[in-house]
C-alpha positions, 0 to 999 in steps of 0.5 A: 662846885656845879657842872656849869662852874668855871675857872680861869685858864691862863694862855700866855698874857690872856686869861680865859674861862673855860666851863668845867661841863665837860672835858671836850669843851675845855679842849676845843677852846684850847685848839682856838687861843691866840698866843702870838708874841706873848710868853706862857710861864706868867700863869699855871698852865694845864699840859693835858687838858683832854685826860686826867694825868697826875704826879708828874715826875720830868727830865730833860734828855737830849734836849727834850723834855720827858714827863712821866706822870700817873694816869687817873680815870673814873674807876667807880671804887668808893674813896678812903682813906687808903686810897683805893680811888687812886686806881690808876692802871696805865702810863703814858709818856708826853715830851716836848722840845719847846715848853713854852710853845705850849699850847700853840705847840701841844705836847707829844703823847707818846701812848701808853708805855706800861700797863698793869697786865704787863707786870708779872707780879701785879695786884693793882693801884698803878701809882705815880712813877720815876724814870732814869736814864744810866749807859743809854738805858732808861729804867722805869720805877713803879710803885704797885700793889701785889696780890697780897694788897702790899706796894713793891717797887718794880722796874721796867727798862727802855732803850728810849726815853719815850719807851716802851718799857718792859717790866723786871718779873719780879718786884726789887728786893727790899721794896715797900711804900711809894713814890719813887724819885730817882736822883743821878748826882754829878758823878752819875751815882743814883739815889732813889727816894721813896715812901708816903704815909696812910694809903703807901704804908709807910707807917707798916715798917721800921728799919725796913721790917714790916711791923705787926702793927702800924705805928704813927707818930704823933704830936711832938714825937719826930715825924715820920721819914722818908728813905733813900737808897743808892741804887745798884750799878745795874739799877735793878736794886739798892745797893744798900739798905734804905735810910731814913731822910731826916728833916730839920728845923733851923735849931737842927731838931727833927720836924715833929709829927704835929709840924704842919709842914713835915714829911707826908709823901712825894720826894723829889730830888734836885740840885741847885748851886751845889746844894740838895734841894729835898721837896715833898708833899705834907699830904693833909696840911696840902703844902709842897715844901723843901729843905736843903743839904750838902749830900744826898742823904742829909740831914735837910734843913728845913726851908719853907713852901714851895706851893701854898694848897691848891684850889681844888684836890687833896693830893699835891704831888710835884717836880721841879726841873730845869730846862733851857735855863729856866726852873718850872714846877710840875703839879697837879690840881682838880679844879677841871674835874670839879673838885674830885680828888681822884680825877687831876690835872697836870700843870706847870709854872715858872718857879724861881729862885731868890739869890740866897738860893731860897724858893720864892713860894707859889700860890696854889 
């Protein structure tokens, strides 16, 4: 995609071109949209179009609207497999009380919450983080590189949702891999969600020991999982091992590793109707999909998509929340950065259910 490329930014009920030149350019449009007696959620919409901010995880407390996402920038490390590209180094929180106010009403940056240097133990690759709240506590649940190049989960703990957070010393016992998603059930229980193949090393463990080599699986061997633990009552820790999360097909057979829509990476918990609604990335096929259980731990019957590939970016990383009484999905997509992978953005669209509980699918 060249410099003097476009794409369409919806604003309510009027499509607009903004030039992908530069970022300043994009906002400064932004500032002059007409958005009087329209509604916002009939497009995708970009929340923070003067930064790059990926992987949103979102909750509502005290009816305000709390996003946490990861916080890209042009870091200059060559890009890999691995994902050293993704060195993200800082988070900031946004809220809002009226999402669909936006852009008339912007959200509000809280700054930055928690950095890299803050962390004891940190090496690098402050990747994407969950947040959740227990007895007026807000904990804060990081994935970071130690300084032996191996991702831990850290904790850090506010007094307010918008933090600051002060990070544990040391990583959580037992941790590895990636992308937290922590999930409070009905009965204030919370289960955290984790892990992602290739460059969040879940493939380097088996049974929660590191391996001597990495292992894969590979055609119509069952796909990788990911795990879930229930947290401590301090939620400092796992109250007990992590355990795999298994996905099914509707014959109740674990979804193979050639399965264009297994398990990749970026679980998300939530409910809806009674039931479990796991979603997550497929990572190189580029899909959000979900599936559904009666418990926290599964098994999760497999469903369908969520989101079709994005125009623009390789990762897909998402939530899905209610908020006033209506359900939006969070993501993210390159289409602002022209194409580069490392530099996303965040967006949100009205996600809707079918009246068999189904997810009716979004074109990315």
């Amino acid at each position: 995609m060249s410099s003097t490329s476009f794409y369409p930014y919806v604003a309510k009920t009027n499509i607009i071109y903004l030039p992908l030149s530069t970022r300043q350019a994009e906002l400064a449009k932004l500032k002059n949209i007409k958005t009087k007696n329209t509604k916002i959620m009939e497009g995708k919409h970009y929340l923070v179009p003067e930064d790059y901010m990926a992987d949103p995880s979102v909750h509502v407390w005290n009816d305000r609207l709390y996003i946490y996402p990861s916080h890209d920038w042009e870091s200059g490390v060559p890009e890999n497999d691995n994902g050293d590209h993704f060195n993200m180094k800082d988070y900031h929180v946004f809220s809002t009380d009226d999402i669909e106010a936006f852009p008339t009403t912007p959200l509000t940056d809280h700054g930055v919450v928690l950095s890299v240097e803050d962390i004891p133990w940190a090496g690098r690759q402050l990747w994407d983080c969950d947040v959740q709240e227990k007895d007026g506590k807000y904990y804060m649940y990081f994935p970071l590189k130690d300084r032996n190049d191996i991702f831990r989960f850290g904790v850090a703990v506010a007094d307010r949702p918008e933090g600051p957070f002060v990070p544990q010393p040391a990583p959580m016992r037992g941790s590895y891999s990636i992308d937290s998603a922590v999930f409070k059930d009905d009965d204030g229980q919370c289960y955290f969600y984790f892990g992602g193949i290739w460059g969040g090393q879940l493939q380097r463990y088996k049974d929660n020991k590191a391996l001597e080599n990495a292992y894969l699986p590979e055609g119509d061997e069952p796909a990788l999982p990911s795990r879930v633990a229930r947290l401590a009552d301090d939620m400092l820790e796992f109250a007990e091992d992590p355990r795999p999360v298994i996905i099914v097909d509707e014959n109740g057979e674990p979804l193979k590793a050639n399965n264009p829509y297994r398990f990749f990476e970026a679980s998300w918990m939530h409910k809806y109707n009674g039931k479990y609604y796991l979603s997550y990335s497929t990572g190189d096929t580029h899909y959000i999909c979900y599936a559904i259980a009666d418990n926290p731990y599964g098994p999760f019957t497999y469903q369908g998509v969520v989101l079709t590939p994005v125009k623009a970016g390789w990762t897909t990383h998402h939530c899905i929340v209610e908020f006033k009484g209506r359900w939006y999905l969070f993501h993210h997509d390159s289409v602002p950065s022209g194409g580069k992978t490392w530099l996303r953005s965040l967006k949100v669209c009205e996600l809707h259910y079918r009246a068999d509980g189904t997810i009716e699918t979004i074109e990315g």
